[in-house]
C-alpha positions in Angstrom: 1.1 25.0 3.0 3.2 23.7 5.6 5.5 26.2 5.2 2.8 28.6 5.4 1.2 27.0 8.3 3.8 26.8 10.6 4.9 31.2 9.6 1.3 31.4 10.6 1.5 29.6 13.9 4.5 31.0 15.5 3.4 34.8 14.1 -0.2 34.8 16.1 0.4 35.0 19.6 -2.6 33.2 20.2 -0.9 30.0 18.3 2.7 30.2 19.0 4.7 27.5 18.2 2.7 24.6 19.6 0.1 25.8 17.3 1.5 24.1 14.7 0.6 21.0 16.0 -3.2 22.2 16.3 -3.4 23.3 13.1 -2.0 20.1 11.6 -4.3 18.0 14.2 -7.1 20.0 12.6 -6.4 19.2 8.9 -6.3 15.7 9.7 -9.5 16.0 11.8 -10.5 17.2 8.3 -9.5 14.5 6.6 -11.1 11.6 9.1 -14.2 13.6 8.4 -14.4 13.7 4.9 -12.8 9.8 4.8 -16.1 9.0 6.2 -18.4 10.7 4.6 -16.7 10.4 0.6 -15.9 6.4 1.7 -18.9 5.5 -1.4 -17.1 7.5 -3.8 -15.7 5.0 -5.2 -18.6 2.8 -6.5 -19.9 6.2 -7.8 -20.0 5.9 -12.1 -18.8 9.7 -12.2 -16.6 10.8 -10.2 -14.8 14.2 -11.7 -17.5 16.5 -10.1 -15.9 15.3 -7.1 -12.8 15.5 -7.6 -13.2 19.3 -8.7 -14.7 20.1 -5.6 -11.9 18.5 -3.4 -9.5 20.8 -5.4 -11.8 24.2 -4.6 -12.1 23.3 -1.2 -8.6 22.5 -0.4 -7.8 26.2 -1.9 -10.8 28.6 -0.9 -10.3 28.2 3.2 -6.6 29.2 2.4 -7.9 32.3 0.9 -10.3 33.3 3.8 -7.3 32.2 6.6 -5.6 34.8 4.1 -8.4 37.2 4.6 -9.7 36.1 7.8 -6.2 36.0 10.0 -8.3 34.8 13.6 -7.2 31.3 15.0 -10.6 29.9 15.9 -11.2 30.8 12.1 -8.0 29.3 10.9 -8.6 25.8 12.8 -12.2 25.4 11.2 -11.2 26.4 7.6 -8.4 23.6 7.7 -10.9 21.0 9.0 -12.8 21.5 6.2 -9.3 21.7 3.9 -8.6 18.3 5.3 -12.3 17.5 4.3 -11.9 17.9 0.7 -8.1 16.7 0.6 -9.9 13.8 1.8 -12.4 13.8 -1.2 -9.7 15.0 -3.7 -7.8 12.2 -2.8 -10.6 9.1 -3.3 -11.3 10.2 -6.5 -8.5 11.7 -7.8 -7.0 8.3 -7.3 -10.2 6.2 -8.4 -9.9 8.3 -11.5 -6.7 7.5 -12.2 -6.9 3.6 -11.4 -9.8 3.5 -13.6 -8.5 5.1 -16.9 -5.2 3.8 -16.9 -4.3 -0.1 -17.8 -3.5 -2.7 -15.2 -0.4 -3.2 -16.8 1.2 -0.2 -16.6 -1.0 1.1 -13.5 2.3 0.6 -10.7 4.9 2.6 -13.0 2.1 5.5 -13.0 1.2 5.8 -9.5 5.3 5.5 -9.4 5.7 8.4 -11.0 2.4 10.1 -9.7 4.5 9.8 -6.2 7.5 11.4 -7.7 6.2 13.9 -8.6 4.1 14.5 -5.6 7.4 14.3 -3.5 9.2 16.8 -6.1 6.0 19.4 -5.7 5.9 18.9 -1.6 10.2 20.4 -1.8 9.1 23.0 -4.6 6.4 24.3 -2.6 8.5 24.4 0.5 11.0 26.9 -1.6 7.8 28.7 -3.0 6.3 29.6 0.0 9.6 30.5 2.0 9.9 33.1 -1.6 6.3 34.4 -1.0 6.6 34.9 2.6 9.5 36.8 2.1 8.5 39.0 -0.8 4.7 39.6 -0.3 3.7 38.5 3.5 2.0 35.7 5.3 -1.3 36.6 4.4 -0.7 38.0 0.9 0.9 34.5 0.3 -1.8 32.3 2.0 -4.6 34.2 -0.3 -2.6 33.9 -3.6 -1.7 29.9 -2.6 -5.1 28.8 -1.5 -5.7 31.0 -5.0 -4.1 28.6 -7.0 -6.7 25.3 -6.9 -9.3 27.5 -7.2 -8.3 29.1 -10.2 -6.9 25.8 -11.8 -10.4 23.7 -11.0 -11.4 26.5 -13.6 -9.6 26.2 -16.5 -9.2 22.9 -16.0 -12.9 22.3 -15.8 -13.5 20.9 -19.6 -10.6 18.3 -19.7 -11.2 16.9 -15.7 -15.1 16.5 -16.9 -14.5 14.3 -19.7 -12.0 12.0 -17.4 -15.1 10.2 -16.5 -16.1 8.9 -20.0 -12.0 7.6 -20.3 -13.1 5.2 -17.7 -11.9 1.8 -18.7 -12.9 -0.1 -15.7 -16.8 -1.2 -16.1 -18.3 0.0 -12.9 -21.6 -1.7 -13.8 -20.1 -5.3 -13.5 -17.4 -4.2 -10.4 -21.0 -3.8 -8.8 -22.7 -6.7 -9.4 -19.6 -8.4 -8.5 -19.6 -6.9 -5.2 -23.4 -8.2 -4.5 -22.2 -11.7 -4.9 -20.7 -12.7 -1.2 -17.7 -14.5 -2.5 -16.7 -11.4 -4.3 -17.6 -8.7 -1.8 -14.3 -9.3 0.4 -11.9 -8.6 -2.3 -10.2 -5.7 -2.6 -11.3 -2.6 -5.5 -8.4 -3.3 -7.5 -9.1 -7.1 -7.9 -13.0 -6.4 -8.2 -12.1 -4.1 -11.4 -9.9 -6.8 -12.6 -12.5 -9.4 -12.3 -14.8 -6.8 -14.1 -12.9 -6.3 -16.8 -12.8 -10.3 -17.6 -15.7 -10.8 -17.5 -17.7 -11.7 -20.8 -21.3 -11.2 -21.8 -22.8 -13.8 -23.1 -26.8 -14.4 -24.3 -28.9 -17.3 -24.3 -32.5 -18.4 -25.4 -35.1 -19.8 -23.8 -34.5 -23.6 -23.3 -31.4 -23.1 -24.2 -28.6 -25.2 -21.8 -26.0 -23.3 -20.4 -24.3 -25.9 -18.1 -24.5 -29.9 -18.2 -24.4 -32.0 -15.6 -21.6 -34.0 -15.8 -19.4 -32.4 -17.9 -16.1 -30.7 -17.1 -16.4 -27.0 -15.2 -14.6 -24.6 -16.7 -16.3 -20.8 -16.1 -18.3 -19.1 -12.8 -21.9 -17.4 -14.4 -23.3 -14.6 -12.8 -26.7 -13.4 -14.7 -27.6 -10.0 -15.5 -31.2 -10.7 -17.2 -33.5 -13.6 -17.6 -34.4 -16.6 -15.6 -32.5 -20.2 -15.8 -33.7 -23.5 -14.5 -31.3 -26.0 -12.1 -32.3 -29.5 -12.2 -30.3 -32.8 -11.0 -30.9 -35.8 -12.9 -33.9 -34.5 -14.9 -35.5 -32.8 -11.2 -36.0 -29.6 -11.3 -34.6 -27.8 -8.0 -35.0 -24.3 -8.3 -35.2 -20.5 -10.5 -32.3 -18.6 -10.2 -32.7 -15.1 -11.6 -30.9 -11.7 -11.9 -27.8 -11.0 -9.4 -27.4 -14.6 -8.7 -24.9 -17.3 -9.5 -23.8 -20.8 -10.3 -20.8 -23.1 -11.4 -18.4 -22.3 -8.0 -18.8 -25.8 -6.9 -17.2 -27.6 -10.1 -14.0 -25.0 -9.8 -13.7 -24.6 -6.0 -14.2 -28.7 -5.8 -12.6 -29.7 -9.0 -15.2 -32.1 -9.9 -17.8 -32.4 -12.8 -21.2 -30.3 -13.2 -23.6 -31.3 -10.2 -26.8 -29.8 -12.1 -27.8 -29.0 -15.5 -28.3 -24.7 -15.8 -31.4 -24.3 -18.7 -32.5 -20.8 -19.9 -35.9 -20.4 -18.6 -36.1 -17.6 -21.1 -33.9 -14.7 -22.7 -31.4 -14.6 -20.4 -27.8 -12.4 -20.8 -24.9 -13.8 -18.4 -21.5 -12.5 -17.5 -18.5 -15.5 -17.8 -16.0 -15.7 -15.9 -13.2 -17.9 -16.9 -12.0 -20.5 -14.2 -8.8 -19.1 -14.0 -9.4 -15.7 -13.3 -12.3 -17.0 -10.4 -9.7 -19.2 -9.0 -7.3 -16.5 -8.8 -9.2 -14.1 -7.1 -11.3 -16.4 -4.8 -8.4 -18.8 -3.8 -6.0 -15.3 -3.4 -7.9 -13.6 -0.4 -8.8 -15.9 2.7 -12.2 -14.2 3.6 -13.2 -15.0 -0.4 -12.5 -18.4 0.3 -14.3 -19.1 3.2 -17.5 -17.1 1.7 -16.8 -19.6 -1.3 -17.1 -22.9 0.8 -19.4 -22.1 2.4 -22.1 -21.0 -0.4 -20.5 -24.5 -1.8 -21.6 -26.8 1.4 -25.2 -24.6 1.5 -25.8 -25.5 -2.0 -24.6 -29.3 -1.5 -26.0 -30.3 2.1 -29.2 -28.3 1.2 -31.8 -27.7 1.4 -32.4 -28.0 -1.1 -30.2 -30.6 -1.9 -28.1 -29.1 -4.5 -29.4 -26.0 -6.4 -26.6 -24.5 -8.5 -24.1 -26.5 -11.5 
């Protein structure tokens, strides 16, 4: 394409050789655009659809500056070309965070860039051959061709990326509700997802003691629990809230007792992996203290264990 681009520039008198610079300016106009608008993409639980589109539209305004040779033309198709590169991008590389390991997640976007840098100097010889051999605008309809046609057979196997996910986007959202976790970055959220444990209790059953050593963050998904201090109750706590920060942020025992008020399904987070990600990013920490000092200085006096 940028071969393309800039044969396309100095060729239309209309362009010339500064037009290169407008027609790059307007794929990245493109691409601020669609930034904005595809920035939720990645809390979406499918994201494939999306990431077929981005490849269509980064290859059907090729076609139609192919076709359509005007440079008023030209500059709008790439806007919307930077659009979708823009949406190809987000979940093209959501995707591929979320269905490959953590451990082996750096080497692949390693070698993701490798090859991206070996198919940017292919491309370059490509284009320079189909210039050459068929024309600029024979060669801008049978690049922009190519995604198109791909997105199409590749339909089936891009679909089905979706159920490979391995990165539970149900519990990367109800982290992000809780304030301590919102600050932290995707990649730590999908971590902290993916250690997290479900765990069910009955009603009257005792989750937390006071007194006793802290050693896990709760976070309840169902059901309602009881907090009470020395045998006084102090408040419900239902779904999408939280307790046990203030023994593992303060190191000190259980401040209140946690009781299932009835059948209630919590998520466990092991005081390692909280300390890690809460202690790791500043912002996290401050959220952290200061849910800690609400919950301490009251009122009410102390609500959560």
């Amino acid at each position: 394409l940028t071969v393309l681009l800039v044969v396309l520039a100095v060729s239309t008198p209309a362009l010339g050789e500064p037009g290169v610079g407008v027609l790059n300016a307007a794929i990245g106009g493109g691409i601020l655009i669609g930034s904005a608008s595809a920035i939720g993409l990645a809390a979406r639980s499918r994201l494939s659809p999306f990431f077929i589109l981005g490849l269509v539209g980064w290859g059907v305004p090729i076609v139609f500056i192919g076709l359509l040779p005007h440079p008023a033309i030209a500059v709008a198709l790439l806007v919307v070309l930077g659009s979708a590169n823009a949406v190809l991008d987000i979940a093209g590389y959501t995707l591929l965070q979320g269905t490959v390991p953590d451990t082996v997640r750096a080497g692949v976007l390693g070698v993701l860039e490798g090859l991206v840098g070996a198919g940017v100097a292919i491309g370059g010889i490509v284009g320079a051959v189909l210039v050459g051999q068929l024309g600029l605008h024979a060669a801008l309809i049978v690049t922009g061709a190519v995604l198109p046609v791909l997105a199409v057979v590749l339909w089936r196997p891009l679909s089905r990326l979706d159920d490979q996910l391995i990165v539970p986007v149900s519990q990367a959202r109800l982290l992000r509700g809780v304030p301590m976790f919102a600050p932290l970055s995707l990649a730590v959220t999908e971590r902290l997802a993916g250690a997290l444990v479900p765990v069910r209790f009955n009603g009257s059953e005792q989750i937390v003691r006071e007194g006793e050593d802290g050693d896990a963050f709760f976070l309840i998904v169902e059901g309602q629990v009881e907090v009470t201090q020395a045998g006084r109750r102090l408040r419900m706590m239902g779904p999408g809230e939280s307790f046990g920060e203030i023994a593992l942020l303060r190191g000190v025992p259980r401040t209140a007792t946690v009781r299932a008020a009835s059948e209630v399904q919590v998520y466990r987070l092991g005081c390692a992996d909280f300390l890690s990600a809460i202690t790791g990013n500043a912002y996290s920490a401050t959220a952290g203290d200061r849910v800690v000092d609400e919950r301490i200085q009251g009122p009410p006096m102390i609500t959560p264990a």
